[in-house]
N, C-alpha and C positions, 0 to 999 in steps of 0.2 A: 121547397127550395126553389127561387126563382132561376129561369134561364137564363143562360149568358150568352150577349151576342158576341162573338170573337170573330175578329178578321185580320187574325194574323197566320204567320208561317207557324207551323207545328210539328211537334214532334208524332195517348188513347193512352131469378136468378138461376135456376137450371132449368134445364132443359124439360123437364117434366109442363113445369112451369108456362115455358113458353107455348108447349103441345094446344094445353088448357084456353090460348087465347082464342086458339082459330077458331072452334068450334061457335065462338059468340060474335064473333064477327058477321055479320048480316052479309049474304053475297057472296061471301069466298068461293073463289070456283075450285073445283074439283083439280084441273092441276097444281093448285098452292096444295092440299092434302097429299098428292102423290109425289110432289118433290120434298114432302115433313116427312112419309113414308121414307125416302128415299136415305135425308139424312137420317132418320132412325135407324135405317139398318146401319149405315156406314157406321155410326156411332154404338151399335151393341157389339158391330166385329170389331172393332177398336179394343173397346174392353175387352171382348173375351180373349184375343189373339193377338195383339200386340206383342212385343216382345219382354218387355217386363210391366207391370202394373201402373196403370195413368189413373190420376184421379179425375175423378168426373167434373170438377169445377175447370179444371187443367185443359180440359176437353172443350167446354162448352169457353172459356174463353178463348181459348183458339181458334172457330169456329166464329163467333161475333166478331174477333178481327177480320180473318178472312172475307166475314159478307163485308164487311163497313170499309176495309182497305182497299178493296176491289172495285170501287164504287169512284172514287176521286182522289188526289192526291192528299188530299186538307181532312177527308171524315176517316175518323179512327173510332179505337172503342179504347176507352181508360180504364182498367180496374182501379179500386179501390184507393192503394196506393200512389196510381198515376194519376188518380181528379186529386186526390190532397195535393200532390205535387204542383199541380197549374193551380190549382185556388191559390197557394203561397208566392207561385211565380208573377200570378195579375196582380199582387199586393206588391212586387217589385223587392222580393229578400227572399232568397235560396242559397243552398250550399251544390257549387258544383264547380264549372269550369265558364258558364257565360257563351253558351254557341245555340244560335238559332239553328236549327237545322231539319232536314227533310229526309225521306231514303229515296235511292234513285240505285235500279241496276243491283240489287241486291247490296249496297253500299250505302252508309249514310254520307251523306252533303249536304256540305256549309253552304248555308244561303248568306249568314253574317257571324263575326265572332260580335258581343255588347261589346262595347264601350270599359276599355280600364278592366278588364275580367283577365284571370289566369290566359283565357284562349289567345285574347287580343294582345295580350303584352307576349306571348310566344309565337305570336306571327304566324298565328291559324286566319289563313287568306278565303274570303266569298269562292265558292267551286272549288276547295278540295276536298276529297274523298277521306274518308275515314275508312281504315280496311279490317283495324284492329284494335284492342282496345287490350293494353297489359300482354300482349302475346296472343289474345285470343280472336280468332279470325269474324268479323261481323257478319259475313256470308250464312243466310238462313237465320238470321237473327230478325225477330220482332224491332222496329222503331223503337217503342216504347221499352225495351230489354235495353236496348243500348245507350237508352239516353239516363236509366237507371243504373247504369253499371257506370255511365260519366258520372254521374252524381255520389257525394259521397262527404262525408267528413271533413271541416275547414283545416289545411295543414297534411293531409294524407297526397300522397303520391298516388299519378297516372301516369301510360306512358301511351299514346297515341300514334299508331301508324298512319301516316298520311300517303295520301298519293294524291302530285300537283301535274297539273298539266305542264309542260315543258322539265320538267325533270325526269332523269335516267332513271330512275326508280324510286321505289318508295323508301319515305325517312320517317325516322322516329321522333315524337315532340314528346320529351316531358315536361307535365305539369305539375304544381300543387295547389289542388284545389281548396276552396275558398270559399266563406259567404258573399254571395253576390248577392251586394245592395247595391241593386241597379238604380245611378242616378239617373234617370233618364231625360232631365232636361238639366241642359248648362249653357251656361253664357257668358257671353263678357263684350267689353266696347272695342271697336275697330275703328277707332279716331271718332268721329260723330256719329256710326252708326253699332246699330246694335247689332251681336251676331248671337242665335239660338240655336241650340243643336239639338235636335230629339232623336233617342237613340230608342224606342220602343212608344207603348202604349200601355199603361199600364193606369192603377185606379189614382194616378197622381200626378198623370203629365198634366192633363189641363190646369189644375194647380200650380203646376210647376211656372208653364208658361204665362200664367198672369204676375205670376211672384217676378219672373226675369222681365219681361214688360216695364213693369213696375219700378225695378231695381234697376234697370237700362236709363229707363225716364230719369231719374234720380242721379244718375253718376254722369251721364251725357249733359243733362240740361236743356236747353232751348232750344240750343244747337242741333238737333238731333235729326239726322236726315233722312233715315229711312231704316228697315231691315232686314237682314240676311236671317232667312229662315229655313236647317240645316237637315234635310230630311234624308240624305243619302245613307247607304246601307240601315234602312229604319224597317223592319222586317214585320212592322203592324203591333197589333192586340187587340185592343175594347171599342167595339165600335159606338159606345155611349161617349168614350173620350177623343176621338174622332170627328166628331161633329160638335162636340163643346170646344177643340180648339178651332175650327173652322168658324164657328159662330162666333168667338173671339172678336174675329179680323170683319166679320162682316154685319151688316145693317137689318138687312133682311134678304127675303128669297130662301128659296130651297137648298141644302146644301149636299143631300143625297137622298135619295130615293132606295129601298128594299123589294122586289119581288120576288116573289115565292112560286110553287108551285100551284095555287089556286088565288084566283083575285079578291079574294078575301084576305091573302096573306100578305099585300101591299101596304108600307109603310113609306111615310115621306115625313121626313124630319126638315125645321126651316129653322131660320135664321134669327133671333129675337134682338131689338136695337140696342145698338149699342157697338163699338169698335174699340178694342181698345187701345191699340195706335194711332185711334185717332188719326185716321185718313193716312197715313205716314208710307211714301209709298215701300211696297215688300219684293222681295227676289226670293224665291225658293229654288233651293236646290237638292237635284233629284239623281238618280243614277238606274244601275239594273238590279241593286240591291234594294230599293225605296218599292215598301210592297204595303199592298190591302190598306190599312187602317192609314198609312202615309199617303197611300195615294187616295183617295177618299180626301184628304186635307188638300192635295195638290192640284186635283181634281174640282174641286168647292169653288178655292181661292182664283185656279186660272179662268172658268165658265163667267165667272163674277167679273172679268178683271180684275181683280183686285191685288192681284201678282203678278209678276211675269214669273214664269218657269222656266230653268236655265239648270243646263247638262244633260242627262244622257236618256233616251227613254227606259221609263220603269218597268217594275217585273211584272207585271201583268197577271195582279191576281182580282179578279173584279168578284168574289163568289163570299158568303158569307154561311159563320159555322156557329150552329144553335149550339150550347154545350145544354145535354137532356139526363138528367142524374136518371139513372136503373133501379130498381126494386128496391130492397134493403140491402144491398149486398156493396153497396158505397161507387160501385162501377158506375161511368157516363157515358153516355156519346158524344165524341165532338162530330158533326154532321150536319152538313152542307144541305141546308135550306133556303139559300134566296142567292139571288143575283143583285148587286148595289148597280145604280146609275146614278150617274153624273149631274147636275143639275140641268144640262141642256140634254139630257135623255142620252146619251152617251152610259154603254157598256166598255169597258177596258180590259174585257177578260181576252187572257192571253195577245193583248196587245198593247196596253200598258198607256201612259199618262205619257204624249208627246213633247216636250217640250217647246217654248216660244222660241228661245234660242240654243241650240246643241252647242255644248261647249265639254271638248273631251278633257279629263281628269289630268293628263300627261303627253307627250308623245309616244310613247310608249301602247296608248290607245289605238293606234293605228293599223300595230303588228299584233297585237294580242288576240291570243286564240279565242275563235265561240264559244269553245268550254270554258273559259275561264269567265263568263257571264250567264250563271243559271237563267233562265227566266221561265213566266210560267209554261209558257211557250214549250218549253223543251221538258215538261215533266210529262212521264207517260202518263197517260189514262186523264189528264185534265180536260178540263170541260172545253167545249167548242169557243169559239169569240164568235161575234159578229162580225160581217164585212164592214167594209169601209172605213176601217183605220186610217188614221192622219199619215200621209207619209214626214217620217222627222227631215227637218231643215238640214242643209249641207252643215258640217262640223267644225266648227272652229278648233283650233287647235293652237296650243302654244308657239310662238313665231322660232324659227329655227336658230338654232344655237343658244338658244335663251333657255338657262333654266330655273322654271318657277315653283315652289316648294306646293303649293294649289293654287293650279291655274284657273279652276275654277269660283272658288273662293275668290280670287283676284279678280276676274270677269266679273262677279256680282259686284262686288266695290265700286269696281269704274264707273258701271252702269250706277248704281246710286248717286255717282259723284255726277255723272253726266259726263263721263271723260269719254273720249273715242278711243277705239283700238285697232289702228291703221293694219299694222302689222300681221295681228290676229285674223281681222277681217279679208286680208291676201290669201292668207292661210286656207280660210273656209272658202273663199272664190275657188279654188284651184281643186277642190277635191269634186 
């Protein structure tokens, strides 16, 4: 079974077995035997003394969570039933509720609800906390436990305790879940220009976005001025479809870079001719939600020029996750094997894709709490960045008393159109 590269946001045979490998391993030093020692014992007082009887697989996948959780935010371990679950979900059709999400603080967290999914039509907001699930508290719960207990039956009832920043306490959402056929690219015209929205990565966005291309050119005509390409709260996936829509937009050059642990493990993926807007200039828009396999695209497109990037700086996930299937036992690792760079050699880990011009989502931006924008930044245990991040541009903001349904949205337009925005532009002087 070949590996997968993934870089997106995520949710992960005995023990005798594993004992077996050390000994063949050439060089092993004597503390890696005395800390297998170590687990051994811990693992026969388990069995013997526990308080009622654990099964040994129950044990030993406990145990490869622990090392692989404790490692980074993004590497887990999946059993069996959790690799079928993401093989289904990269094909873009699941049964559940449509929420990307993370654990933080013994609590799961919404990094994004999809697009049109049970979550997003009940108004499950990026940072909030998931406490409970049906009544049953998430505290000490596995990631991969709680995003199986969200999943479930098209038409079955869930009920959701949330906890939001700025509210008295925590509420109840219910839902009923559903097949999510994640469309993941949609489009449509905004007078002469095109507008695309990619709400993941999955094995059919690049497809997706040649078909809206294509179907933009055709309904627009001649006329056609340019386009809005819509990456906000876009939480990643495949990084093979990552660099086929970045290659889309460009001619040639590099579009990202992989490295790994050993410099043998460097990969650079480039750009083959060919545009397929056809020179047509582009605005991408980004936020705190626009993570890994989006930023990878937004990253490509801004090094190149070939976009301007516009809104808010992104989440900052620059690290990439090998998925490594296990024995016979159908269990994989998702597991953080390389760092991506940017075509100018640029890392974004935990510091994220700066934009050319900030332009906040509302005014409402202004007061909004830091909790209420995850980024990678604020996950524990994630990986260091490098120095030297871009500081982001003063922030435009919507002009006062004015209110616009997406301000940013509307910024990209103008700029297409070549309008000025007097107003706007007061607005970011003064902050």
């Amino acid at each position: 079974m070949k590996r997968l590269a993934y870089v997106g946001l995520g949710m992960a045979a005995g023990f005798s077995a594993a004992i077996m490998l050390f000994p063949s391993a050439h060089g092993a030093n004597d503390s890696a035997y005395k800390q297998l020692d170590l687990f051994s014992d811990a693992f026969e007082r388990v069995r013997a003394d526990y308080v009622h009887p654990v099964e040994d697989d129950q044990l030993v996948t406990s145990a490869i969570q622990g090392m692989v959780s404790g490692l980074d935010p993004h590497s887990s371990y999946m059993d069996a039933k959790a690799f079928a679950d993401m093989k289904i979900q990269t094909k873009g059709k699941f049964g559940g509720l449509g929420l990307e999400v993370t654990m933080e603080d013994g609590l799961v967290k919404v990094i994004s609800p999809i697009d049109d999914t049970p979550a997003a039509k009940a108004g499950i907001k990026p940072g909030d906390f998931i406490a409970a699930i049906d009544g049953t508290p998430i505290q000490g719960m596995q990631l991969n436990d709680a995003v199986d207990r969200m999943r479930g039956s098209p038409g079955s009832k869930i009920t959701l305790t949330v906890l939001r920043s700025g509210a008295k306490k925590p509420f109840d959402v219910a839902l009923t879940r559903a097949v999510v056929q994640v469309d993941l690219v949609k489009f449509h015209r905004e007078g002469d220009i095109g507008y695309i929205r990619l709400s993941s990565f999955n094995e059919e966005t690049a497809s997706g976005v040649e078909h809206a291309i294509k179907e933009l050119k055709h309904q627009i005509g001649p006329g056609l001025k340019g386009y809005v390409l819509d990456l906000r709260n876009d939480p990643g996936g495949l990084l093979d479809q990552a660099v086929t829509v970045s290659d889309d937009f460009l001619n040639s050059g590099e579009v990202v870079s992989t490295r790994g642990r050993h410099p043998e493990d460097t990969t650079r993926y480039d750009a083959k001719p060919g545009d397929i807007a056809d020179g047509k200039p582009i605005v991408v828009l980004i936020n705190s939600g626009t993570a890994s396999a989006s930023e990878i695209v937004a990253g490509a497109l801004q090094d190149h020029k070939r976009a301007t990037i516009e809104g808010m700086t992104s989440f900052g996930k620059g690290s990439v996750q090998t998925i490594i299937p296990l024995g016979s036992g159908g269990g994989a690792l998702r597991l953080t094997t390389a760092r991506y760079y940017t075509p100018s050699g640029r890392s974004i880990q935990a510091s994220g894709i700066v934009p050319d011009i900030a332009v906040a989502e509302s005014d409402d931006d202004q007061n909004a709490s830091k909790l209420d924008h995850i980024t990678e930044a604020n996950l524990p245990g994630h990986l260091e960045g490098q120095s030297g991040a871009k500081k982001e541009p003063p922030v435009i903001r919507p002009p006062a008393g004015k209110k616009i349904e997406d301000f940013q949205l509307s910024y990209a337009l103008d700029l297409l159109h070549g309008k000025p925005t007097p107003a706007a532009s007061k607005t970011a002087a003064a902050n």
